[in-house]
C-alpha positions in Angstrom: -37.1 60.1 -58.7 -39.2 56.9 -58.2 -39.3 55.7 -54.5 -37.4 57.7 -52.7 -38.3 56.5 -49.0 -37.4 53.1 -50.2 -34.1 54.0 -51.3 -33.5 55.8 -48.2 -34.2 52.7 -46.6 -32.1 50.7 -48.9 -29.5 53.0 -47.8 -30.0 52.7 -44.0 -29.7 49.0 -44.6 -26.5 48.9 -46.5 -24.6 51.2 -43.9 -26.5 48.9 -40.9 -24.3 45.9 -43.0 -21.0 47.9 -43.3 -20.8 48.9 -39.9 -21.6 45.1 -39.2 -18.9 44.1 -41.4 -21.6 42.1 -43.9 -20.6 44.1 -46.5 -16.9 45.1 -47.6 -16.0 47.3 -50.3 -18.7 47.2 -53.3 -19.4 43.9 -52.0 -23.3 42.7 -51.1 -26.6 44.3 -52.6 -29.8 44.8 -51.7 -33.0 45.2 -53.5 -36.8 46.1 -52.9 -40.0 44.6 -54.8 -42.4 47.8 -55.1 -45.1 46.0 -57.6 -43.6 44.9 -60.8 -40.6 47.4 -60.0 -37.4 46.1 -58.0 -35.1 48.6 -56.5 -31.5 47.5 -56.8 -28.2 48.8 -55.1 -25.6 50.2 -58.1 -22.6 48.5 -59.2 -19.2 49.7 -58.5 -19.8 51.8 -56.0 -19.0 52.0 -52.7 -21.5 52.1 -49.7 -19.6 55.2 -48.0 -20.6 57.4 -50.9 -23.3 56.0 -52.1 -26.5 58.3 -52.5 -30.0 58.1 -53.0 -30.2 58.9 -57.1 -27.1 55.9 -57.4 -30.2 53.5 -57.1 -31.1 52.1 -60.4 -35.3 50.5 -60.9 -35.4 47.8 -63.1 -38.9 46.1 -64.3 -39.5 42.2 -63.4 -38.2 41.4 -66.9 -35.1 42.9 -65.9 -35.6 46.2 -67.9 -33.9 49.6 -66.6 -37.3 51.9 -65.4 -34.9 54.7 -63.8 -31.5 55.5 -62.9 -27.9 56.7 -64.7 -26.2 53.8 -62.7 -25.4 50.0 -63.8 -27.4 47.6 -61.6 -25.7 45.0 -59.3 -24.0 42.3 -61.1 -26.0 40.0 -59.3 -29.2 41.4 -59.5 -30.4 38.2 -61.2 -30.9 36.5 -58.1 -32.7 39.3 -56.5 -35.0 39.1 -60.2 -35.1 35.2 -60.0 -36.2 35.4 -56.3 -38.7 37.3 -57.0 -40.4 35.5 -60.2 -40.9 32.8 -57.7 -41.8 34.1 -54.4 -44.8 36.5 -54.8 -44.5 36.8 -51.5 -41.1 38.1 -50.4 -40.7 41.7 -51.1 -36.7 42.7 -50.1 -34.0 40.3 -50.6 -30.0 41.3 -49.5 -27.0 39.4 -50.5 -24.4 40.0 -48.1 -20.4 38.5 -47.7 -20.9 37.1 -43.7 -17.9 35.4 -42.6 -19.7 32.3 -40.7 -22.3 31.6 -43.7 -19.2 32.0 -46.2 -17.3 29.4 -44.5 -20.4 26.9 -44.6 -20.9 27.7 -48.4 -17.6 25.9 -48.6 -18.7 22.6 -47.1 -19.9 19.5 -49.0 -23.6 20.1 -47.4 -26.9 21.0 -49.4 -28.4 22.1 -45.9 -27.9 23.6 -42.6 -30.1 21.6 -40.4 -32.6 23.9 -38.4 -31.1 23.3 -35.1 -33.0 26.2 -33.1 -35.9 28.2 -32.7 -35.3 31.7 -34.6 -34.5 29.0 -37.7 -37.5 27.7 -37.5 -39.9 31.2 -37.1 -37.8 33.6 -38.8 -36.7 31.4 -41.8 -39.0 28.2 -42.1 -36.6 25.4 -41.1 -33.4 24.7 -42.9 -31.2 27.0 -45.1 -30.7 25.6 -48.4 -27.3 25.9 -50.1 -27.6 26.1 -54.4 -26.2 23.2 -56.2 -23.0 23.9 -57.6 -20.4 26.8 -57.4 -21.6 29.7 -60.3 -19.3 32.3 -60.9 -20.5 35.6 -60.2 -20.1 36.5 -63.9 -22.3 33.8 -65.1 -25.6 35.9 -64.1 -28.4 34.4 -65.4 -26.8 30.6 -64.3 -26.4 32.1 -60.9 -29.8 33.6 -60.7 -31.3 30.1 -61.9 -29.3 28.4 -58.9 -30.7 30.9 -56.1 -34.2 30.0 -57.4 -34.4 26.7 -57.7 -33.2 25.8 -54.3 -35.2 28.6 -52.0 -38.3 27.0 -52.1 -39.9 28.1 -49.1 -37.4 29.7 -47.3 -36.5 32.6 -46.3 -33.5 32.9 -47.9 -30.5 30.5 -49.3 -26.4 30.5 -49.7 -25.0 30.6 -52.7 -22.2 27.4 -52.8 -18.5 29.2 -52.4 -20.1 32.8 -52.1 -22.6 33.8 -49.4 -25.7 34.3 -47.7 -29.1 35.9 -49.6 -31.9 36.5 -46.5 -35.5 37.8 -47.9 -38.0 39.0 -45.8 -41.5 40.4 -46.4 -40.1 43.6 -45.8 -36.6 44.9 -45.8 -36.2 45.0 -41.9 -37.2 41.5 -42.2 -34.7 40.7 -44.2 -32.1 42.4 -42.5 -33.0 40.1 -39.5 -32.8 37.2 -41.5 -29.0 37.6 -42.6 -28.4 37.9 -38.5 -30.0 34.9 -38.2 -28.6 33.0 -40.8 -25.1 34.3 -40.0 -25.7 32.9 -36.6 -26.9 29.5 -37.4 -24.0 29.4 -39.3 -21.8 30.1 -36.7 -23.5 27.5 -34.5 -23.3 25.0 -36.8 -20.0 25.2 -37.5 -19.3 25.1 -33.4 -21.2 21.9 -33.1 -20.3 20.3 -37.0 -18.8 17.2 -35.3 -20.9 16.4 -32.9 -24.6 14.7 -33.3 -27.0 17.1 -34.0 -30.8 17.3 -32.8 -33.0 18.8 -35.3 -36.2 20.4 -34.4 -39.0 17.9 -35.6 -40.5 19.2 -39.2 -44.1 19.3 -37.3 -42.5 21.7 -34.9 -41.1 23.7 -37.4 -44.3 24.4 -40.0 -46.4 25.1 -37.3 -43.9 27.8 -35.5 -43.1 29.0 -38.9 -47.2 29.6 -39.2 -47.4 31.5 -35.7 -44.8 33.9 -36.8 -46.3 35.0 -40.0 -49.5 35.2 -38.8 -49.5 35.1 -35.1 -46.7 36.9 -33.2 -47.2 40.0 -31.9 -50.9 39.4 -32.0 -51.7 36.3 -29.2 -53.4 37.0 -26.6 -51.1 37.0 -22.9 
């Protein structure tokens, strides 16, 4: 079985979204870039009773490598994501109530409005263009890439939250994050709203990738 600590991980992580209520039902994936291999949650199964051989490996072209299972339906935005953002290595797409609700609203951004926006995810959080239904995979895919430019992550328009990261921990932080900018912007939608300045936000963006946790105190 190909990568079996990162589908324990994968694992961890999808029970850390359950118990957090990101994830209902069969609802919300996760994948892993390992090379030119991408480790993807199954379809159709649920996360109580999911175990490690229900992973499925398919190839950057989208080609199964390993596993009996079906792939998530969606795993052409994890694939998409990927093709353009050598640098991000997990991506999850989860079903959080706050950045649900702001997929619904005729906005293409959520302004960054605080700090953690601006180091974790590198300033504002991009929704796609246009609703895609979920069956529509490659369209859907398509819409997740072009809009994620730099960021670390996007929200699908009428669906939900992706987060990336350069690692999967990463990206499990990023969905907190985005779930809580959501909810502050929602709190404060009506109200003027101060944005941190662009300069602010490249250069804190730049400390956090390459910085934090090394400076000197």
């Amino acid at each position: 079985m190909l990568y079996e600590e990162a589908r324990q991980e994968i694992l961890d992580v999808c029970r850390r979204m359950v118990r957090k209520g990101y994830f209902l039902g069969t609802w919300g994936n996760v994948s892993v870039r390992i090379g030119d291999h991408i480790v993807l949650t199954p379809s159709k199964v649920e996360y109580g009773s999911m175990r490690l051989e229900d992973f499925v490996v398919i190839d950057l072209e989208g080609n199964k490598v390993e596993g009996s299972r079906t792939p998530t339906s969606e795993k052409e935005v994890h694939r998409q994501i990927y093709l353009v953002r050598d640098d991000i290595k997990a991506v999850i797409h989860a079903h959080t109530q706050k950045a649900m609700a702001v997929s619904a609203l005729p906005i293409s951004s959520v302004p960054c409005m605080v700090e953690e926006m601006s180091q974790l995810f590198g300033g504002k959080i991009p929704l796609s263009r246009q609703y895609i239904p979920a069956e529509q995979h490659q369209s859907l895919g398509r819409g997740a890439a072009e809009v994620i430019e730099d960021k670390n992550g996007l929200i699908l328009r009428n669906h939900g939250p992706v987060a990336c990261g350069r690692n999967l921990s990463e990206a499990a932080l990023t969905v907190d994050v985005m779930e809580k900018a959501c909810a502050i912007y929602l709190d404060i939608i009506n109200r003027p709203i101060k944005e941190i300045p662009s300069r602010f936000v490249q250069s804190e963006r730049e400390r956090f990738l390459f910085k934090y946790g090394h400076e000197n105190t």
